[in-house]
Structures are given as structure tokens and as C-alpha cells.
C-alpha positions as protocol buffer text, in pm:
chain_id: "A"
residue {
  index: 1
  type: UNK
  ca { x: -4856 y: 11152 z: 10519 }
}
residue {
  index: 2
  type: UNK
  ca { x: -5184 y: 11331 z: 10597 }
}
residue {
  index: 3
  type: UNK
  ca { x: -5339 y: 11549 z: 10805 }
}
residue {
  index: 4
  type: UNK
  ca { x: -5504 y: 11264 z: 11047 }
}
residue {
  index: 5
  type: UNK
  ca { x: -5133 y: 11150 z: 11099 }
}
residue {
  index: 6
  type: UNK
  ca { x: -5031 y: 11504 z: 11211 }
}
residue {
  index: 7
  type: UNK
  ca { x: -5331 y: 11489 z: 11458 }
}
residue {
  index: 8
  type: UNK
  ca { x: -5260 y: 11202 z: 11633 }
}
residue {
  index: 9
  type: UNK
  ca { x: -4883 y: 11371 z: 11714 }
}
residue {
  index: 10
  type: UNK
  ca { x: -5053 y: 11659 z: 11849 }
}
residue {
  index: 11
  type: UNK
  ca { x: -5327 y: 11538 z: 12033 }
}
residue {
  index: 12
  type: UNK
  ca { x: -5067 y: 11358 z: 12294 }
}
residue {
  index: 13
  type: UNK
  ca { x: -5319 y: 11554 z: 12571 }
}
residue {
  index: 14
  type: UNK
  ca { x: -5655 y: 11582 z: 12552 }
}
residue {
  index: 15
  type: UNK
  ca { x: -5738 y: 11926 z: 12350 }
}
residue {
  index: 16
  type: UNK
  ca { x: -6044 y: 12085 z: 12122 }
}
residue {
  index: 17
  type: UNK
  ca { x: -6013 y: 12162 z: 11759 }
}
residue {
  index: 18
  type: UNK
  ca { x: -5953 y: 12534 z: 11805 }
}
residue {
  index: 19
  type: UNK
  ca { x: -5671 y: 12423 z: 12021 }
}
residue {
  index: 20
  type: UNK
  ca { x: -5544 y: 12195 z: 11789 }
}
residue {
  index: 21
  type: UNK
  ca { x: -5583 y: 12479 z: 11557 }
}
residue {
  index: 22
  type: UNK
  ca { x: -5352 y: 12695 z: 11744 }
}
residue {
  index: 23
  type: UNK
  ca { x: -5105 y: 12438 z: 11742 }
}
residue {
  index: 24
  type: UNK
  ca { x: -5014 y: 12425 z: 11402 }
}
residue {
  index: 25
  type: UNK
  ca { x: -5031 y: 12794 z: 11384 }
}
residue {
  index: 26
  type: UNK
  ca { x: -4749 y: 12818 z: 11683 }
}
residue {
  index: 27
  type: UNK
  ca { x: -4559 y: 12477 z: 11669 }
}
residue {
  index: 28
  type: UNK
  ca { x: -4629 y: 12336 z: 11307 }
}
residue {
  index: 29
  type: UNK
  ca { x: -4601 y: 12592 z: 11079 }
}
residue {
  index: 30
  type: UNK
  ca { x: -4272 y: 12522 z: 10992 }
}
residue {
  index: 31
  type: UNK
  ca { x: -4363 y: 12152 z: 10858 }
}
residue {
  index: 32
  type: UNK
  ca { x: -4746 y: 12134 z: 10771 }
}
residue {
  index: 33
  type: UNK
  ca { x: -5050 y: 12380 z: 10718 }
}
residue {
  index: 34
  type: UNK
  ca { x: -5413 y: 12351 z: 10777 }
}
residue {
  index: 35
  type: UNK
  ca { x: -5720 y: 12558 z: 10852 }
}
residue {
  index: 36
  type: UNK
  ca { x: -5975 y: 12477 z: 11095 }
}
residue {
  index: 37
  type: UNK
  ca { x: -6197 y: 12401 z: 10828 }
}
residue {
  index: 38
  type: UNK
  ca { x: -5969 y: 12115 z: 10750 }
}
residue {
  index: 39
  type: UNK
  ca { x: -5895 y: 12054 z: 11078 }
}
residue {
  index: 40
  type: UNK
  ca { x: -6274 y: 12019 z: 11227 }
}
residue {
  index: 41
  type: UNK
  ca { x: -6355 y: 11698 z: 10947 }
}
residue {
  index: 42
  type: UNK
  ca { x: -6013 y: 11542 z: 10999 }
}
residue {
  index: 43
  type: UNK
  ca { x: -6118 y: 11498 z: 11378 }
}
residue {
  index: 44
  type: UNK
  ca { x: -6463 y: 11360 z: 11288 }
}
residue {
  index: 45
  type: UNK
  ca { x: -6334 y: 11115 z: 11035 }
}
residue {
  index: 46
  type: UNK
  ca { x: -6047 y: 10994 z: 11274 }
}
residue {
  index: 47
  type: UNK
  ca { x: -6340 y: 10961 z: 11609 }
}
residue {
  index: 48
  type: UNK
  ca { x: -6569 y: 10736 z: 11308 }
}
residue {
  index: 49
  type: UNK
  ca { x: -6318 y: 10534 z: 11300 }
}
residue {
  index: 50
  type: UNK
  ca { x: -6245 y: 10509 z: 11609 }
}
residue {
  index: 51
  type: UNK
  ca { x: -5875 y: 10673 z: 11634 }
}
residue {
  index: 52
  type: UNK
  ca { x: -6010 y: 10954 z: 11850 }
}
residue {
  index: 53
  type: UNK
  ca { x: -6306 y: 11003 z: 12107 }
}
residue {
  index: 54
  type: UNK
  ca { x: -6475 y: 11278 z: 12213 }
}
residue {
  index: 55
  type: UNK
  ca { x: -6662 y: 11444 z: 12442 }
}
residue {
  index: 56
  type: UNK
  ca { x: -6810 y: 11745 z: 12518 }
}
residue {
  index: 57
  type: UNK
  ca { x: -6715 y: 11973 z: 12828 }
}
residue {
  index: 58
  type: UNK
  ca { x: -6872 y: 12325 z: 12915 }
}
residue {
  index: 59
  type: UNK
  ca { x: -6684 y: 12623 z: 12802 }
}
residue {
  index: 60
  type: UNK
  ca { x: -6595 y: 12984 z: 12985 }
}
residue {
  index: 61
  type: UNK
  ca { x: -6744 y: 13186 z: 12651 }
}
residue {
  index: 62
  type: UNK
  ca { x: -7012 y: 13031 z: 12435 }
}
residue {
  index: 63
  type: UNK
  ca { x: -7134 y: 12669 z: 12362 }
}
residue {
  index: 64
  type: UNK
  ca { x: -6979 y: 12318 z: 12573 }
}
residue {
  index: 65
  type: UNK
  ca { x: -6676 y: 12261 z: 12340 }
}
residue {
  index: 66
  type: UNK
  ca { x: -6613 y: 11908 z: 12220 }
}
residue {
  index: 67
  type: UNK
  ca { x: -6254 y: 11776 z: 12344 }
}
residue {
  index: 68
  type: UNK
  ca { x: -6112 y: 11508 z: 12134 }
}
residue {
  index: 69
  type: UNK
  ca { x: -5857 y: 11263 z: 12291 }
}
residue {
  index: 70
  type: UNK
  ca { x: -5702 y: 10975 z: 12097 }
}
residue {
  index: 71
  type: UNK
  ca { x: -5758 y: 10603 z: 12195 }
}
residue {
  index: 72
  type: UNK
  ca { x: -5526 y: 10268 z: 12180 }
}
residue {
  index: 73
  type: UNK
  ca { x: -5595 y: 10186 z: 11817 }
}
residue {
  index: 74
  type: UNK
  ca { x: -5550 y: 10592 z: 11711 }
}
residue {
  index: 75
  type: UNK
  ca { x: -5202 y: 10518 z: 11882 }
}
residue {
  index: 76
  type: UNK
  ca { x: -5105 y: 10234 z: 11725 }
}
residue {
  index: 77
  type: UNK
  ca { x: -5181 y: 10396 z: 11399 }
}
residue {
  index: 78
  type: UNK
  ca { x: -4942 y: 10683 z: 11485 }
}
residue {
  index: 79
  type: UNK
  ca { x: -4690 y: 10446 z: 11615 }
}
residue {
  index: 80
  type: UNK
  ca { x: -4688 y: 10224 z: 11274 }
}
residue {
  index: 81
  type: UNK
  ca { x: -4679 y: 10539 z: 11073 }
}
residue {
  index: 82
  type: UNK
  ca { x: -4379 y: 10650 z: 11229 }
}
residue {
  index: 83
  type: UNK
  ca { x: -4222 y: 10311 z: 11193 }
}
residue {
  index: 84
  type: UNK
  ca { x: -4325 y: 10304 z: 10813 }
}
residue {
  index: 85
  type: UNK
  ca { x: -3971 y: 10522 z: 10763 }
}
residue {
  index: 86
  type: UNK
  ca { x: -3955 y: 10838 z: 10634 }
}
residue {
  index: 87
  type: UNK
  ca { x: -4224 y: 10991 z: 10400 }
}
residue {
  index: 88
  type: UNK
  ca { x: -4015 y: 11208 z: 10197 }
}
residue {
  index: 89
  type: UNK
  ca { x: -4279 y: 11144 z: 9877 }
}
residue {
  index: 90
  type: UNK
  ca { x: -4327 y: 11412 z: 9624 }
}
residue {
  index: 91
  type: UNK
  ca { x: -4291 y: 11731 z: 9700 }
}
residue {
  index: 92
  type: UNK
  ca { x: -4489 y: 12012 z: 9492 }
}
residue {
  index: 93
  type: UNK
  ca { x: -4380 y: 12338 z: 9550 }
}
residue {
  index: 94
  type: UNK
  ca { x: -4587 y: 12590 z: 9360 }
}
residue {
  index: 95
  type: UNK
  ca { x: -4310 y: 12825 z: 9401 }
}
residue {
  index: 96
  type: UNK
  ca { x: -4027 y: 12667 z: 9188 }
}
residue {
  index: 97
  type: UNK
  ca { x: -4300 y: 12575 z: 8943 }
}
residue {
  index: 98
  type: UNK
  ca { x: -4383 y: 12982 z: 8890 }
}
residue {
  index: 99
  type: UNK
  ca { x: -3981 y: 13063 z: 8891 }
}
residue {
  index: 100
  type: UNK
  ca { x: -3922 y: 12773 z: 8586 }
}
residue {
  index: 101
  type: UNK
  ca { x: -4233 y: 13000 z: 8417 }
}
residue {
  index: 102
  type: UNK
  ca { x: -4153 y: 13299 z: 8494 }
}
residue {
  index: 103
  type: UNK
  ca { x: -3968 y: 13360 z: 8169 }
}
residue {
  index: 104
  type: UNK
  ca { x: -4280 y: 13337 z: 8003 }
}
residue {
  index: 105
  type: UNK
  ca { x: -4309 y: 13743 z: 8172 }
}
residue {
  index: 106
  type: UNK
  ca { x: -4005 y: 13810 z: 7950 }
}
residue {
  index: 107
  type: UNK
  ca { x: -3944 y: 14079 z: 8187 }
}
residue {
  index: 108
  type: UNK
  ca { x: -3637 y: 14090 z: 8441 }
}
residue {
  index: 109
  type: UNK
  ca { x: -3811 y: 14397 z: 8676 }
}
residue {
  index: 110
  type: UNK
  ca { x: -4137 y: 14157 z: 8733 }
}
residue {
  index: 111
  type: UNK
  ca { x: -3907 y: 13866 z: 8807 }
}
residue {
  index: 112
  type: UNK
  ca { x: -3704 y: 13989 z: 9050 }
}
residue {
  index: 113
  type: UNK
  ca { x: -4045 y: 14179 z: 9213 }
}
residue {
  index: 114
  type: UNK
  ca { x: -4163 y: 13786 z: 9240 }
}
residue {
  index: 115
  type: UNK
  ca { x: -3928 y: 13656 z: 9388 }
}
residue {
  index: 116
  type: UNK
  ca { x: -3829 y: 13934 z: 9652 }
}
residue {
  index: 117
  type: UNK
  ca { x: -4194 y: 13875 z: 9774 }
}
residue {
  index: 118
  type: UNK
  ca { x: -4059 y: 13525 z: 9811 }
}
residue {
  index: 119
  type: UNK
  ca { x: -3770 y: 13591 z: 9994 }
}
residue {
  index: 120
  type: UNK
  ca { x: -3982 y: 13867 z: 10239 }
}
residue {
  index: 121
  type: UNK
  ca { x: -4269 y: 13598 z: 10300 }
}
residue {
  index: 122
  type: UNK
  ca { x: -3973 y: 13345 z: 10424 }
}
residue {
  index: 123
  type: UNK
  ca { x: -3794 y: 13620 z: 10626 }
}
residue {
  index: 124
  type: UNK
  ca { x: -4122 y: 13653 z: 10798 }
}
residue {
  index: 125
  type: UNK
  ca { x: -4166 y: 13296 z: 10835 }
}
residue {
  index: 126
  type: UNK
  ca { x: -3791 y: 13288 z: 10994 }
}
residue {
  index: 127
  type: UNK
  ca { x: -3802 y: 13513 z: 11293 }
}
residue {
  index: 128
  type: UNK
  ca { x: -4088 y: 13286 z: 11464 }
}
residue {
  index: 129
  type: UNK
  ca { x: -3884 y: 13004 z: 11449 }
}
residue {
  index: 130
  type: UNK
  ca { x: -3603 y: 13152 z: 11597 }
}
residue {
  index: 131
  type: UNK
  ca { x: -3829 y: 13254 z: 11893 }
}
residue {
  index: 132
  type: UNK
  ca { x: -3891 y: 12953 z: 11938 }
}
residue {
  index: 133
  type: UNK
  ca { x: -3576 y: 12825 z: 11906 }
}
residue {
  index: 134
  type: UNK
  ca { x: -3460 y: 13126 z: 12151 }
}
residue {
  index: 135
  type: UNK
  ca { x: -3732 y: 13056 z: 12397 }
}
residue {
  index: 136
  type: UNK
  ca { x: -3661 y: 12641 z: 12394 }
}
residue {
  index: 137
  type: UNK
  ca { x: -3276 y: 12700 z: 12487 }
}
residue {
  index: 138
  type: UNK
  ca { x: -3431 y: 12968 z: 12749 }
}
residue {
  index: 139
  type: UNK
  ca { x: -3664 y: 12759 z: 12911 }
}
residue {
  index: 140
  type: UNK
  ca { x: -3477 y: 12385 z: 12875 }
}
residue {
  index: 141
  type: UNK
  ca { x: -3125 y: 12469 z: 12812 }
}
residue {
  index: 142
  type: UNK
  ca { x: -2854 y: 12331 z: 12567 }
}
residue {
  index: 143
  type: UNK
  ca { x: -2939 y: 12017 z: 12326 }
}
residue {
  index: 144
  type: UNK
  ca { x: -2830 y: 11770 z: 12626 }
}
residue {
  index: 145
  type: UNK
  ca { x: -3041 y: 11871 z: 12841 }
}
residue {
  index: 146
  type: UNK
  ca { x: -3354 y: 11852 z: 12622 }
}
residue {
  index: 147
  type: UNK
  ca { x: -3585 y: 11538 z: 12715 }
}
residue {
  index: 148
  type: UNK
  ca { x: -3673 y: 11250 z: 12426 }
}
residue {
  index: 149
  type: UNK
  ca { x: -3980 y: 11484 z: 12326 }
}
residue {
  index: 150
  type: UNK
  ca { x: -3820 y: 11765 z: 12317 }
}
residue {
  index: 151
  type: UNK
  ca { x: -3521 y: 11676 z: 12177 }
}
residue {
  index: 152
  type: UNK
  ca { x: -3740 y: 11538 z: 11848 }
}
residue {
  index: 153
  type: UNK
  ca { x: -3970 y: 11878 z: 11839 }
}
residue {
  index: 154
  type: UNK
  ca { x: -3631 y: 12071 z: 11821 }
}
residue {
  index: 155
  type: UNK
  ca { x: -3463 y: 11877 z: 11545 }
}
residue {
  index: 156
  type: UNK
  ca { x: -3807 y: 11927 z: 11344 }
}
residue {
  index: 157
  type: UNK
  ca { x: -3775 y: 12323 z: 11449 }
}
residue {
  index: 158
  type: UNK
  ca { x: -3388 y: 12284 z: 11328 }
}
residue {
  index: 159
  type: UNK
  ca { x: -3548 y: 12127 z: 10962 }
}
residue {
  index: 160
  type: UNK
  ca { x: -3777 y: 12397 z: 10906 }
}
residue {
  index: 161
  type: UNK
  ca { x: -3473 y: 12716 z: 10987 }
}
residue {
  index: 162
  type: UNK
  ca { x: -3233 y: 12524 z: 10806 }
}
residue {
  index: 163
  type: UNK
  ca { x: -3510 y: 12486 z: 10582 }
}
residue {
  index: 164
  type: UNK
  ca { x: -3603 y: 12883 z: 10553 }
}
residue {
  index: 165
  type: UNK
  ca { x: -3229 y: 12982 z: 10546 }
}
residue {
  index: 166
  type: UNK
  ca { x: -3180 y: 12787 z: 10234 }
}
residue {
  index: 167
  type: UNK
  ca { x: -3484 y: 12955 z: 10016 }
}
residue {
  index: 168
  type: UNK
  ca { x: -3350 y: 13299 z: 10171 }
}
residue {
  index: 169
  type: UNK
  ca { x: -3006 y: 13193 z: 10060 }
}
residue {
  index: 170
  type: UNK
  ca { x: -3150 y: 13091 z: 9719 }
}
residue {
  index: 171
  type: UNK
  ca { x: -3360 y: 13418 z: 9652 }
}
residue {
  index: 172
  type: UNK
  ca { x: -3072 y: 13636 z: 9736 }
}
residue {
  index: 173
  type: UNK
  ca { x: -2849 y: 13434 z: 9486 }
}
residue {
  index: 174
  type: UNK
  ca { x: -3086 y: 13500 z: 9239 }
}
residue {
  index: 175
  type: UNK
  ca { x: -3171 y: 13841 z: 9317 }
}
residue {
  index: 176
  type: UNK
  ca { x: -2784 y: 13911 z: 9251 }
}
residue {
  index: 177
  type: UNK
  ca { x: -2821 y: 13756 z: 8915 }
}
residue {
  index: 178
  type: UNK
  ca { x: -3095 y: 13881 z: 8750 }
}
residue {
  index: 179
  type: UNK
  ca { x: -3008 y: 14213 z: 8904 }
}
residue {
  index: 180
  type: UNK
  ca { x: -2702 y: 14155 z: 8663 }
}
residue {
  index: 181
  type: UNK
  ca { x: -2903 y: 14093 z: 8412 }
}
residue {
  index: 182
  type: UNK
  ca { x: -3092 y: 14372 z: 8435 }
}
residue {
  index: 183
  type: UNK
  ca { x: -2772 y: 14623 z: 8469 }
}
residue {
  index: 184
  type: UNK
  ca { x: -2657 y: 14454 z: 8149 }
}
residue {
  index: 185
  type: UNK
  ca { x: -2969 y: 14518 z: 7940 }
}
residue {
  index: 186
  type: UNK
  ca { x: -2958 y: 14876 z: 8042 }
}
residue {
  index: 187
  type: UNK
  ca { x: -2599 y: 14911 z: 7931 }
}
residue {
  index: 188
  type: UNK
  ca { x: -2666 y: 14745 z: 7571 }
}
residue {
  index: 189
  type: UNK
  ca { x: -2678 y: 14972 z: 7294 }
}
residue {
  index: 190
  type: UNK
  ca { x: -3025 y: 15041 z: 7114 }
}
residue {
  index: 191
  type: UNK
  ca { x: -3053 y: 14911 z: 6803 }
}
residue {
  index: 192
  type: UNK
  ca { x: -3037 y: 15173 z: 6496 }
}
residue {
  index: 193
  type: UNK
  ca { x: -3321 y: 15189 z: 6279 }
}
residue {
  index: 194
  type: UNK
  ca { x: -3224 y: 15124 z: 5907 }
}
């Protein structure tokens, strides 16, 4: 999976690359992250070869803007990508990789400061999705009522808080524990000098 393939989801209306940019930032960010200055090249590379076009339309503020739009064959890409079955792949996650190390500190207190920053970055990360989860039900109603498109963006939504709830759920666990751990090295007896 790349970046061009999350793109072509997004770009089912015509829209710039700031706009695409604010996308990911308020539907995405629960499954993939990039920065405009990904996000500008990925568009040129897709219009060369010839998944997107482009033109350029005048703008309230500033410079004309350029407005990408994807053509038949950038379609037909998406559509055999999402036939290709899931792309569950490798995952690295930089996270788990610092908690195996992170014995290395040889020092419960710094541990458990790690990965309470973990736990508040994800409880940040939670209470947008339940907006949006909030605001879908407000604005569409119950799961049945939710059309083919919707229904698919809400199951992804679903992933990524089910998602989020699980890492909280994790930290917390091991919060408790090395918390333990910590109470117990404070109530072992120093060792006598001989």
C-alpha cells in the first residue's frame, strides 16, 4: 500500500493538494499519515503517469491553485488494488520496538514516564474519532441507515477506535505493572555493607 493508493480513495471529487491535505488530517488520521510535502510529489508522479489530471483554477487568496482529479486508468488502478485483498504486510511500529529496549534504561520511573506519554498521545488521538463517530450517527443515523460509502468510511473509523482503545488498554496494563514493580523495589531492604 502507498500513498498514491490512498490518493486515488480520496480524490473521488475533484480537490487541490491542500485539500487533500486536510483530508488526512480530519478523515485519515486514524489509518495513514502524510505531510503536504509528501503529498504535493505523490500527485505529480500519479498525473505523469497519467492516474490523475490537473488543472489550474483561480483562487479567492493568492496564486490559481492546481485541482487534481483522477482519470479512467487512475480508477482502475484503485479498483485492482482494492481487489488485490487485504494488505495487512509488515507492520513497524517504532513504539513496541522502544518498549522491548527500554530495559536497556534499567530504570522503572523513566519507563513508566515513556509509556504514559504513549498512552496521553493515544487519548488525544481518541476523542477526534469519537467526534466523528458522534457527528456520523448525528448527521446519518444508526449503521442501517448509512449508504455503501459511508457504511465502509465508518467501519475504517470503527478500526482505528477499536484500534486506540487497545494501546490505551495496553499502556494502562502496563502502567499497573511496573508501578508494582516500582512499589516493590522501594520496599526491598538495602543491602548492608560488609
Amino acid at each position: 500500500m502507498s500513498l498514491d493508493h490512498i490518493l486515488l480513495g480520496m480524490l473521488r471529487q475533484p480537490s487541490t493538494g491542500y485539500e487533500l491535505g486536510r483530508q488526512f488530517s480530519e478523515r485519515a488520521q486514524h489509518f495513514w499519515f502524510a505531510e503536504r510535502s509528501q503529498i504535493y510529489p505523490a500527485l505529480k508522479r500519479m498525473r505523469d503517469r497519467g492516474w490523475l489530471e490537473s488543472w489550474e483554477e483561480p483562487s479567492e487568496r493568492g496564486p490559481t491553485r492546481k485541482v487534481y482529479e483522477t482519470t479512467a486508468e487512475g480508477r482502475e488502478h484503485l479498483v485492482e488494488w482494492l481487489r488485490d485483498g487485504p494488505h495487512i504486510g509488515n507492520v513497524r511500529l517504532g513504539f513496541v520496538a522502544q518498549t522491548f529496549f527500554l530495559g536497556e534504561l534499567d530504570d522503572y520511573p523513566e519507563s513508566l514516564s515513556q509509556v504514559r506519554k504513549m498512552r496521553a498521545t493515544w487519548e488525544s488521538e481518541l476523542a477526534p474519532l469519537e467526534f466523528t463517530q458522534r457527528m456520523m450517527r448525528e448527521e446519518h443515523g444508526e449503521d442501517s441507515e448509512l449508504d455503501r460509502e459511508l457504511f465502509h468510511a465508518h467501519a475504517a473509523l470503527r478500526m482505528g477506535l477499536h484500534s486506540l482503545r487497545a494501546r490505551i488498554a495496553w499502556c494502562d496494563e502496563t502502567i499497573e505493572r511496573m508501578e508494582k514493580r516500582i512499589r516493590a523495589a522501594e520496599l526491598e531492604p538495602v543491602g548492608t555493607e560488609g
